[in-house]
C-alpha positions as CSV (number, residue, x, y, z in Angstrom):
1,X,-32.5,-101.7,0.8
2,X,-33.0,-98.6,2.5
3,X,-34.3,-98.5,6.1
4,X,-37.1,-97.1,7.4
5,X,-37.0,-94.3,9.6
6,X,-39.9,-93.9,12.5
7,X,-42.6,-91.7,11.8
8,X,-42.1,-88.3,13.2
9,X,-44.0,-85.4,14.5
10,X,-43.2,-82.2,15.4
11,X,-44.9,-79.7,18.3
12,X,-44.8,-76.2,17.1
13,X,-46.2,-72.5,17.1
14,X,-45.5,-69.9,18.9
15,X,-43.8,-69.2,22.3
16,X,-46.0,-69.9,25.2
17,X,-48.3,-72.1,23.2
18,X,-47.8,-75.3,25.6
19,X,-45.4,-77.5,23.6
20,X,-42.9,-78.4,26.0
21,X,-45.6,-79.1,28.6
22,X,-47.4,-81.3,25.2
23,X,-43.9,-83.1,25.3
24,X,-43.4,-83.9,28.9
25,X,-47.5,-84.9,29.0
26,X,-46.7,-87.8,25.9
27,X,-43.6,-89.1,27.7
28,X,-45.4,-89.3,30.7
29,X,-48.5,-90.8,28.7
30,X,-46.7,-92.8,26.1
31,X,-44.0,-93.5,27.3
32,X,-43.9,-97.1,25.7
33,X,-44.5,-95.7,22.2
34,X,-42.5,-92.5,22.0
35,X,-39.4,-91.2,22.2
36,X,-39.2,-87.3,22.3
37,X,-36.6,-85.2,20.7
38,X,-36.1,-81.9,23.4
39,X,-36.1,-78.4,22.3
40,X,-32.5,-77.7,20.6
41,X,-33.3,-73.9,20.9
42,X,-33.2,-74.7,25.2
43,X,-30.2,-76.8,24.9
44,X,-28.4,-74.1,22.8
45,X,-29.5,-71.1,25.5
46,X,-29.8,-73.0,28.5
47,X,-25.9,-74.2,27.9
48,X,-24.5,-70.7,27.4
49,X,-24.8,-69.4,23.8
50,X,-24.2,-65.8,24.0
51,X,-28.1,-64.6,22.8
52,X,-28.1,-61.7,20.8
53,X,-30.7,-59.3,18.7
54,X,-28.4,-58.4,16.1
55,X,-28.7,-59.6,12.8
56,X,-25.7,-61.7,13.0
57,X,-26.2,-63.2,16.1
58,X,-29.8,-64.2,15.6
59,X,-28.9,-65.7,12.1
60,X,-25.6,-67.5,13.9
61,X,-27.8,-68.8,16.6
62,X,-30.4,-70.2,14.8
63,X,-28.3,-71.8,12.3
64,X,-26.5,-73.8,15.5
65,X,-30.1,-75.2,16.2
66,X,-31.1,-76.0,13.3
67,X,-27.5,-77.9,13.0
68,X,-28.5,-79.1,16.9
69,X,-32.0,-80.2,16.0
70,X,-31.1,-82.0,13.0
71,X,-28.0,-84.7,14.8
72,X,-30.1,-85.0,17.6
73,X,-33.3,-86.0,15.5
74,X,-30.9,-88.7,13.6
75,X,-29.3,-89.7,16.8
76,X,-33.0,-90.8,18.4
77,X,-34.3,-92.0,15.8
78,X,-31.2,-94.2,15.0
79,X,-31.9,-95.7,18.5
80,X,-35.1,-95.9,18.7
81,X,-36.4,-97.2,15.1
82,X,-40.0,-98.8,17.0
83,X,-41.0,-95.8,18.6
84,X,-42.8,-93.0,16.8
85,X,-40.8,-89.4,17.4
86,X,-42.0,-86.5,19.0
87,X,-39.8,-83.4,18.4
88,X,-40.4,-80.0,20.5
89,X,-40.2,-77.6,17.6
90,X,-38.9,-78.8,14.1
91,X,-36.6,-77.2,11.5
92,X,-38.5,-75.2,9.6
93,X,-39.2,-72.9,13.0
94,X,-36.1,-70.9,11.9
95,X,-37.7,-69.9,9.7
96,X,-39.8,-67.9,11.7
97,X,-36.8,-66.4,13.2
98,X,-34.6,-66.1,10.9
99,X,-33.8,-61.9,10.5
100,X,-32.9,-59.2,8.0
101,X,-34.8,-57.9,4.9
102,X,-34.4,-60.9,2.8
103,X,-36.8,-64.1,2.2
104,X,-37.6,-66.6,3.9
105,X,-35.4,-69.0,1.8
106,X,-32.3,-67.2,3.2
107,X,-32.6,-69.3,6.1
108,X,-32.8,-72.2,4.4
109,X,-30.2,-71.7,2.0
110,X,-27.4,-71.0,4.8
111,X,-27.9,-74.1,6.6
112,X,-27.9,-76.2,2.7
113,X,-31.7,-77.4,2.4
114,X,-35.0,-76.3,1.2
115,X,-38.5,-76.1,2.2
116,X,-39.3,-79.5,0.2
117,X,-36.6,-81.0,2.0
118,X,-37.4,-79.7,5.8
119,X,-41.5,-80.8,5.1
120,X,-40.7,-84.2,3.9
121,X,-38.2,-84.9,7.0
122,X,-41.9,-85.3,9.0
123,X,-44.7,-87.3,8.9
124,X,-47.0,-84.8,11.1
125,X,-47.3,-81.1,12.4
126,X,-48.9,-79.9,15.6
127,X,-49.1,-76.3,15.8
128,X,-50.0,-74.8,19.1
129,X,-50.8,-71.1,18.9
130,X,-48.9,-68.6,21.4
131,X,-51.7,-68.5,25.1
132,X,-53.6,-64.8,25.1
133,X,-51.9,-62.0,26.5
134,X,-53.5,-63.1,29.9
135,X,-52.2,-66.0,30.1
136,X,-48.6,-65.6,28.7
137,X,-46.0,-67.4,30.6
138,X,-43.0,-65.1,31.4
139,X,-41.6,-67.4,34.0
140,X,-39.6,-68.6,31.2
141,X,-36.0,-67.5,32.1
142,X,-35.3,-67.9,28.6
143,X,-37.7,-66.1,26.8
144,X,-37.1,-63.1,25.8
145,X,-40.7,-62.0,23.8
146,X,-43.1,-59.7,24.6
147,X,-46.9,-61.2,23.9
148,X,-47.0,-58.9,21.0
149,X,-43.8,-60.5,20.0
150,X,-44.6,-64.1,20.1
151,X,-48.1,-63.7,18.3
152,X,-45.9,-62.6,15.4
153,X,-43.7,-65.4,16.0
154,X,-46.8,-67.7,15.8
155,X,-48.2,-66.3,12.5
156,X,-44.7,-66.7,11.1
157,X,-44.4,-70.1,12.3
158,X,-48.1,-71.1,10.8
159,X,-46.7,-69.4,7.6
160,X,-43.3,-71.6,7.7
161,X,-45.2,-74.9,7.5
162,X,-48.5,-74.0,5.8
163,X,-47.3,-76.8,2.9
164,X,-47.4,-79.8,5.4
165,X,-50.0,-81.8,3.9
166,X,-50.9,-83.1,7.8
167,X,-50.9,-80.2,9.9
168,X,-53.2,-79.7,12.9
169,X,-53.7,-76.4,14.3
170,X,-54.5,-76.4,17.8
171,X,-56.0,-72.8,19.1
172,X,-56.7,-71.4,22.7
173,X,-60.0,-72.6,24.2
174,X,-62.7,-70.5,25.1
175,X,-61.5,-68.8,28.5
176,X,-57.8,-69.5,27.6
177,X,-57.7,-72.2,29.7
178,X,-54.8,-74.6,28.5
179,X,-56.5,-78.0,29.8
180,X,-58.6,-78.2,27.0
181,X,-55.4,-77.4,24.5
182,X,-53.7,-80.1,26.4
183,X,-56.5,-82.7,25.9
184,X,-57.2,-81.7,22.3
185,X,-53.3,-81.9,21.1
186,X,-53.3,-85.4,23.5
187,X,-56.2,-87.1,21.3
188,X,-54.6,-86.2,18.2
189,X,-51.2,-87.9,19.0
190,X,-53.5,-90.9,20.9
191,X,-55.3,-91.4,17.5
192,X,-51.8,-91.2,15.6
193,X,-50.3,-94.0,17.9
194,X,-53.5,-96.2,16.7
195,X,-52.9,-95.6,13.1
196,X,-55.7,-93.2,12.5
197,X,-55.5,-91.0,9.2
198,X,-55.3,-87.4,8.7
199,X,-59.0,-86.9,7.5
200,X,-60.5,-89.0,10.9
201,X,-58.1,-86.8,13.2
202,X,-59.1,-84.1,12.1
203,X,-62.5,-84.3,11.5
204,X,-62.2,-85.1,15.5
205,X,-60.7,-81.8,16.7
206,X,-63.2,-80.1,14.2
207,X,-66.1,-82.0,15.9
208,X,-64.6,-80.8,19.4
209,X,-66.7,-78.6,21.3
């Protein structure tokens, strides 16, 4: 018999939507319930990887976390087969980022999968949309994007998982104001923990002043 993994969810979108601060917030808030996979992309930078805007080094780096990503997704959910998952950015992000004239698919090809297979490996998308240019975090010591930069990396990342069949897209309240993001993206994985379906959750965040 084949064992079941944990449901998993991953936070997305573009740079300086909030999904790290998302991630911290459900540890914080569910801590008994989730276990969250950190951002291989950080790990990778943060540790030394020489960053590059070449071709070859953007397509070298991001095939590294996509390799990072991946182990460390089986290695927590190996461990933790009770709790649901929450990963800060998934695989198909490198997508988004992968360079050079060709499709897509080129990304997916070098690191051996497919879009099929990167959907299917989780249960739920939450895509936070890059802050407005007023409120874009450059504090960041390792990010590199100008606004107009990341609001391309956002629309590329929407376009990477548009397929997910349960994909929430969480946009900037009126005024900017991330709170409100906070507390929307919060009641959707709330209503996930209680078992909730797609259509009820998001019939919520459509209801949402």
């Amino acid at each position: 018999m084949i064992a079941q993994r944990p449901p998993k969810i991953v936070l997305t979108g573009g740079p300086s939507g909030g999904k790290t601060t998302l991630a911290n917030a459900i540890q914080k808030e569910f801590a008994s319930h989730v276990m969250v996979v950190p951002e291989a992309a950080s790990i990778v930078f943060g540790g030394g990887w020489p960053r590059r805007k070449t071709v070859m080094g953007v397509q070298q780096q991001q095939k590294a976390i996509f390799l990072l990503q991946r182990e460390l997704e089986h290695l927590l959910v190996s461990e933790n087969p009770d709790r649901l998952i929450v990963c800060d950015r998934g695989s198909l992000d490198g997508v988004a980022y992968w360079p050079g004239p060709g499709p897509a698919s080129d990304f997916l090809a070098a690191v051996g999968s497919s879009f099929e297979d990167e959907v299917a490996r989780y249960d739920w998308i939450i895509h936070l949309d890059t802050a407005p240019a007023s409120f874009y975090d450059l504090t960041n010591p390792l990010r590199n994007e100008s606004f107009e930069e990341a609001w391309k990396l956002n629309e590329r990342v929407l376009q990477a998982w548009s397929t997910h069949p349960q994909r929430f897209v969480i946009g900037n309240h009126e005024g900017g104001h991330f709170f409100e993001k906070l507390q929307s993206a919060m009641t959707v994985i709330e209503k996930i923990i209680e078992g909730r379906s797609y259509q009820e959750i998001q019939s919520l965040l459509v209801s949402d002043p």
